[in-house]
Structures are given as structure tokens and as C-alpha cells.
C-alpha positions in Angstrom: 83.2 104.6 76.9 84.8 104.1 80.0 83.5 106.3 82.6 86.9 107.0 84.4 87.6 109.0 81.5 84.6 110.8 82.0 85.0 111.5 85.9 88.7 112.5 85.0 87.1 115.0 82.4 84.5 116.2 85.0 87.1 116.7 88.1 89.4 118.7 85.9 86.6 120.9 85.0 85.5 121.6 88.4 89.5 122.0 89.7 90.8 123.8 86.8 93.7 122.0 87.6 95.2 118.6 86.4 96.9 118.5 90.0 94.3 118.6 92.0 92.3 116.6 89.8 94.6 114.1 90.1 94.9 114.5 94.0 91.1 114.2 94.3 90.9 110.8 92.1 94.0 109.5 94.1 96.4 109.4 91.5 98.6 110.9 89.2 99.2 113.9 86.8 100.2 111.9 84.2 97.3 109.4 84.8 94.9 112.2 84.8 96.1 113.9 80.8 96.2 110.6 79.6 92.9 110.3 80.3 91.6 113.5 79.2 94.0 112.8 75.9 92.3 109.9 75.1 88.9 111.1 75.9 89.5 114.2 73.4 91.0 111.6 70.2 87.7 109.1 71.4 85.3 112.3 71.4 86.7 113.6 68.3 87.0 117.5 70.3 89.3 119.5 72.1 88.3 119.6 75.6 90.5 122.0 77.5 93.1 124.7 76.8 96.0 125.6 78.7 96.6 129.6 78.6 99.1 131.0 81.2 99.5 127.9 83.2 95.6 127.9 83.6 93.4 124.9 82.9 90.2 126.5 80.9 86.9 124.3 79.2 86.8 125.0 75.0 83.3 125.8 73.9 82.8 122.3 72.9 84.1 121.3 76.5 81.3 123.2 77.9 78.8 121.6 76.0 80.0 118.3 76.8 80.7 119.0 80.2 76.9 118.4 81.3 76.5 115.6 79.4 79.3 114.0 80.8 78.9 114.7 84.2 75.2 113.0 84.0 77.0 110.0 82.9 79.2 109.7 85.9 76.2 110.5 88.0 74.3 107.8 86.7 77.0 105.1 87.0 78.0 106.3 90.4 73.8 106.0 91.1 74.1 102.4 89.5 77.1 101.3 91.6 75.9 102.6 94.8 72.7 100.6 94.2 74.2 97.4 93.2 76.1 97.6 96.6 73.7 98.3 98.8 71.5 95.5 97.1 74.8 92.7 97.9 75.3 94.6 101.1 71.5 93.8 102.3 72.1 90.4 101.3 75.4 89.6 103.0 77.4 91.7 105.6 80.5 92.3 102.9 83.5 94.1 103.4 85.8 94.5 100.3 89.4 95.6 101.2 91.7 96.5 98.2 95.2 97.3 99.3 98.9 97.7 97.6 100.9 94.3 97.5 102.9 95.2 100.1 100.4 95.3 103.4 102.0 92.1 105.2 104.9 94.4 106.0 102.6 96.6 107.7 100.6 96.6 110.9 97.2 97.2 108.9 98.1 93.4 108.0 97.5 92.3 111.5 94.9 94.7 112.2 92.5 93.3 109.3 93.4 89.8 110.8 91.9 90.9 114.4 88.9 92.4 112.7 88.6 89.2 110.8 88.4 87.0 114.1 86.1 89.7 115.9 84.2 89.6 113.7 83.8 86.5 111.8 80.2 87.2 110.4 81.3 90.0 108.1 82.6 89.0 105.0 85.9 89.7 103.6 86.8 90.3 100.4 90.7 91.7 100.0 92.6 92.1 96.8 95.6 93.9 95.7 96.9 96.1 93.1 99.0 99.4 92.4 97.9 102.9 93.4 96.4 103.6 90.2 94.0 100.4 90.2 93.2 101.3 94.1 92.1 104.7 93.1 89.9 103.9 90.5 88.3 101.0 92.3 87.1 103.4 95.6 86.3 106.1 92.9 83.9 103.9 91.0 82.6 102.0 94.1 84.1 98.4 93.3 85.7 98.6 96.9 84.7 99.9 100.4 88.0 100.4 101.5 91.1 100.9 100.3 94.9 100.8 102.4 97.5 102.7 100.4 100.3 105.0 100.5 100.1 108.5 101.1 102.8 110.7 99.1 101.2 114.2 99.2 98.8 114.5 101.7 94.8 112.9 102.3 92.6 114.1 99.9 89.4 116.1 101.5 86.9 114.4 99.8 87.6 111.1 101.5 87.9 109.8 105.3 91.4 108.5 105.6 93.2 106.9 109.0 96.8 107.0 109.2 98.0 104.2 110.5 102.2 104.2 110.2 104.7 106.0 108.6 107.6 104.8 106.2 110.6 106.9 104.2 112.7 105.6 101.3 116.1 103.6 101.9 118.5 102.4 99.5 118.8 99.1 99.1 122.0 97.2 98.2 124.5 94.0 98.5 126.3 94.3 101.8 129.3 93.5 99.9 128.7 97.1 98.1 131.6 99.9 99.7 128.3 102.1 99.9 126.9 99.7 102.3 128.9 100.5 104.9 128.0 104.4 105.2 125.7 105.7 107.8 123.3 107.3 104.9 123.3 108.1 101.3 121.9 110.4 98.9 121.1 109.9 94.8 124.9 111.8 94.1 126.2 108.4 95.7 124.3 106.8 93.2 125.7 108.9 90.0 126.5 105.8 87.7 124.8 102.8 89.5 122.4 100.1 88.0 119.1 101.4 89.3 116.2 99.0 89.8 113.0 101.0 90.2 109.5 100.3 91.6 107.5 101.9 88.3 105.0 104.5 87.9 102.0 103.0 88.5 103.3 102.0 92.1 103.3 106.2 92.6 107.2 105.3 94.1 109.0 106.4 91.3 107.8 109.8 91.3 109.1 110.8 94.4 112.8 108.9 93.6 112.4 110.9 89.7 112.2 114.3 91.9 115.2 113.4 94.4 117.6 113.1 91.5 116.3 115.9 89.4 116.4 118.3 92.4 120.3 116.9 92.9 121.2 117.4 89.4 122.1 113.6 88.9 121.0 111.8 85.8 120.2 108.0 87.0 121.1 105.1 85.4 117.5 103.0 85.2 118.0 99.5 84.1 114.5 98.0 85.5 111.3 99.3 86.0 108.4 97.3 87.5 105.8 96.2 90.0 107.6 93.1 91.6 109.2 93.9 95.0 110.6 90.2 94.9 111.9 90.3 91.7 114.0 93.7 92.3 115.5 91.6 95.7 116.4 88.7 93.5 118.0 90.7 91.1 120.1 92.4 93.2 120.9 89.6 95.3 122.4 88.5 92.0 124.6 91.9 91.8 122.5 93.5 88.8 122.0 96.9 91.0 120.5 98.6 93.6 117.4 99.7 94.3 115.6 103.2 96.3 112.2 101.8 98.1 110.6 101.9 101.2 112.1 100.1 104.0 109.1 98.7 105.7 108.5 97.4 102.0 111.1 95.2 101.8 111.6 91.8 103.9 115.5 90.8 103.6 114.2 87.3 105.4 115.0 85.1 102.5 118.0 87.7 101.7 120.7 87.3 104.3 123.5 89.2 101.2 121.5 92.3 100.9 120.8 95.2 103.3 119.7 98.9 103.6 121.1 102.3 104.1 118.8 105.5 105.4 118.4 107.9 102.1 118.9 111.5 102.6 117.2 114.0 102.4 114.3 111.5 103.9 111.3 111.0 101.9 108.4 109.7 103.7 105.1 108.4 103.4 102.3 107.6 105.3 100.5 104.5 105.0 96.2 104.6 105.6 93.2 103.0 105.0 91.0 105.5 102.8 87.3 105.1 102.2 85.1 107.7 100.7 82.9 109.5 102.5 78.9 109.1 102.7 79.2 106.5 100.6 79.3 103.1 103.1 77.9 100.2 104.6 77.5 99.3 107.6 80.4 96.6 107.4 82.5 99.3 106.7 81.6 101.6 109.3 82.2 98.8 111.7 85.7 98.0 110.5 86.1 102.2 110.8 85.1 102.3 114.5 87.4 99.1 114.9 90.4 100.4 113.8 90.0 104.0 115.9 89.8 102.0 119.4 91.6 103.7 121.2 93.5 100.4 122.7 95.0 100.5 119.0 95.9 103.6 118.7 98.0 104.1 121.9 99.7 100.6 121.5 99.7 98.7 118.4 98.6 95.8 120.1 95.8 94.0 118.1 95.0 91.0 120.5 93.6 93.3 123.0 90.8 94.4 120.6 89.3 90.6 120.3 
């Protein structure tokens, strides 16, 4: 039984809410019920009721409930161990961020931590919102650089470190291309190409056109940044995504256009707290110098 399930189960129980549950875990709503659905068909049990808008446990959820919350306990216990155990061994430090961090200064700032500290051993991977908040939930990481939608969550230490907002992005040769800004009713009837949900992008794009009244026209959904610039390089759409997302470099035919109303997000490194090693603690206290936060500049910090 996968034990994300079981912490999803547990956090809704304690929050009463599939919102905040999904806020404290780092992702989303729907991640959060499809978890607790497929906990209830693998359980064989009904685990919650919804009465009024309120989240409440069935009697056989409050049964399970201590059972399950032992669980996570125990594999939280196991995880923690296991790092500490590689962590005495070897001074590790085990990044995970979303595929898009060369665009941002967090890039650069990993880099400088990297040559100041050479001894400490680096470990990066990527992967979609979802994957990063399940990996610094169960411990697999130390820290995590995402994007911030709705807010930090309390429960963990975040730093901000930039900001970005949504743009559309389309062929210059487009008659939309040469207005000053744009909003989804310019879009009524285009060939969309999305970032999907799992990227937590497409949410906030869902919202803008739902709030406007504007059904869109989705003809790709996906993970790829590259493969949405090819595509519309080769006229099959436009695109809504963040602007300091995208690198036009290779892309001379395509540009972007400021979205209104502006959605924005904030981009941060999140680690949870009490639970870290001393390589991460020292990568923390690196990135709050205050040299980097008043100028950007990473070479004075080596």
C-alpha cells in the first residue's frame, strides 16, 4: 500500500478539508480525492462524507484513522533514519526542481553553491509539481525549487527567490502579436497548447477562462515546454505559460504578449522543516546572504 495514500488520508482528517490538505502536501485538489478514492476502492470502506460542504471521518474512517497514521509515522521514522545514516557517511545534498530552473536565477545560484562548496555532494533531479511534493513529503529529497501558485505552506521553510506571471505565446506573424496585452476573450476560438495538470499551470489558465466566460479550444496538453515551442513554431497554436519559462533562443518566428488580468507566481526553494542535514542547512544560510539578496549577483558569494 502506498503510503502517500495513507498521508493523503491522514492530512484530510486533521484539515477537514481536501484544500488545505492539498496545500499542506504541495499539490492539488484533484491529486488529493484521487488518492483518498483509491485508498477507499483498495480498503474496501468509505472513508469520509461530505455533508454541507464539510469534510467529516465515517465510523470506519475513525477506526482506520489510527492505524493509518502509525503507518506514515513509521515510514516517515524509516526515511528520516536512512538519511541521516547516507548523510553521516557523505555530506549529500539532493535538489529536486521543475524542468524549467535554467531559466531562473536559482540555476546560477546552485552553480555558485556547487563551486563553494565543492565537498558537498549534489544530487539534482527534475520532475512536475506533483512528483516534487511527494518526494520532500516522503523524505526522498532535501530540497525542493518549485513554483508557488497559492501561497507557502506553514508547515515548511520556503525562500522566495523571483517572481514570474503568465504571457501568451504566439507566431509573430499572428495579428494578436502586435497588441500591447491580451486576455483569454482574444483567444475565443484559437488552437490552445497547454502545459498539463500535473505541471499545476493549467489550473490557474482553466480558472482565467472560466471566470471570462470563454470556452477554450485545447488541442495539446503536456509536460514538454520544447515541444509546445516547436509546435507552434510550426503554426498549430498558441500557447498561455510563464514567460521566464520559455527561451525563444532557438525560436527567432515566435514571441510573447503580457496576459491580462496578470497571473503570477513565485518561484522558491522549499524544504521542510526540522527535518534536515547539515548540507542542507548550509545551502539555506547560502542562499539568505545578504550579498544575494540585495543584488542577484552570485560571483560575489564564492
Amino acid at each position: 500500500m502506498e503510503t502517500q495514500k495513507l498521508q493523503a488520508f491522514v492530512t484530510v482528517a486533521a484539515t477537514r478539508s481536501y484544500t488545505e490538505a492539498a496545500a499542506q502536501l504541495f499539490t492539488t485538489q484533484a491529486t488529493v480525492s484521487k488518492q483518498i478514492l483509491a485508498l477507499e476502492k483498495q480498503l474496501g470502506v468509505k472513508l469520509f462524507s461530505r455533508t454541507h460542504r464539510q469534510v467529516e471521518l465515517t465510523p470506519d474512517g475513525m477506526i482506520l484513522l489510527p492505524k493509518a497514521q502509525a503507518v506514515v509515522t513509521a515510514a516517515n521514522a524509516l526515511t528520516a533514519a536512512a538519511t541521516r545514516q547516507q548523510h553521516a557517511q557523505h555530506a549529500i545534498l539532493r535538489i529536486k526542481t521543475i524542468p524549467s530552473i535554467s531559466n531562473y536565477r536559482a540555476f546560477n545560484q546552485i552553480a555558485s553553491f556547487h563551486r563553494k562548496y565543492p565537498e558537498v555532494k549534489l544530487q539534482i533531479s527534475e520532475g512536475e509539481s506533483d512528483a516534487l511534493a511527494a518526494a520532500l513529503t516522503a523524505g526522498s529529497v532535501d530540497i525542493v525549487f518549485t513554483r508557488l501558485l497559492a501561497g507557502p505552506v506553514r508547515s515548511n521553510e520556503t525562500f522566495i527567490g523571483e517572481q514570474d506571471e503568465l504571457c501568451v505565446l504566439l507566431p509573430k506573424s499572428n495579428s494578436l502579436a502586435r497588441k500591447k496585452s491580451l486576455t483569454v476573450a482574444d483567444l475565443h476560438g484559437a488552437d490552445l497548447l497547454l502545459l498539463g495538470e500535473s505541471t499545476h499551470l493549467f489550473q490557474p489558465v482553466a480558472q482565467l477562462f472560466a471566470r471570462a466566460g470563454v470556452t477554450p479550444h485545447i488541442t495539446y496538453k503536456g509536460q514538454r515546454i520544447d515541444l509546445i515551442l516547436g509546435m507552434i513554431s510550426r503554426g498549430l497554436g498558441v500557447s498561455i505559460m510563464m514567460a521566464k519559462a520559455i527561451d525563444l533562443s532557438d525560436y527567432p518566428s515566435l514571441t510573447t504578449v503580457k496576459l491580462t488580468p496578470t497571473v503570477s507566481s513565485q518561484l522558491a526553494f522549499v524544504r521542510r522543516k526540522g527535518h534536515n542535514s547539515s548540507a542542507s542547512d548550509q545551502f539555506w544560510n547560502f542562499i539568505h546572504q545578504r550579498k544575494y539578496l540585495k543584488s542577484g549577483d552570485y560571483s560575489n558569494l564564492e
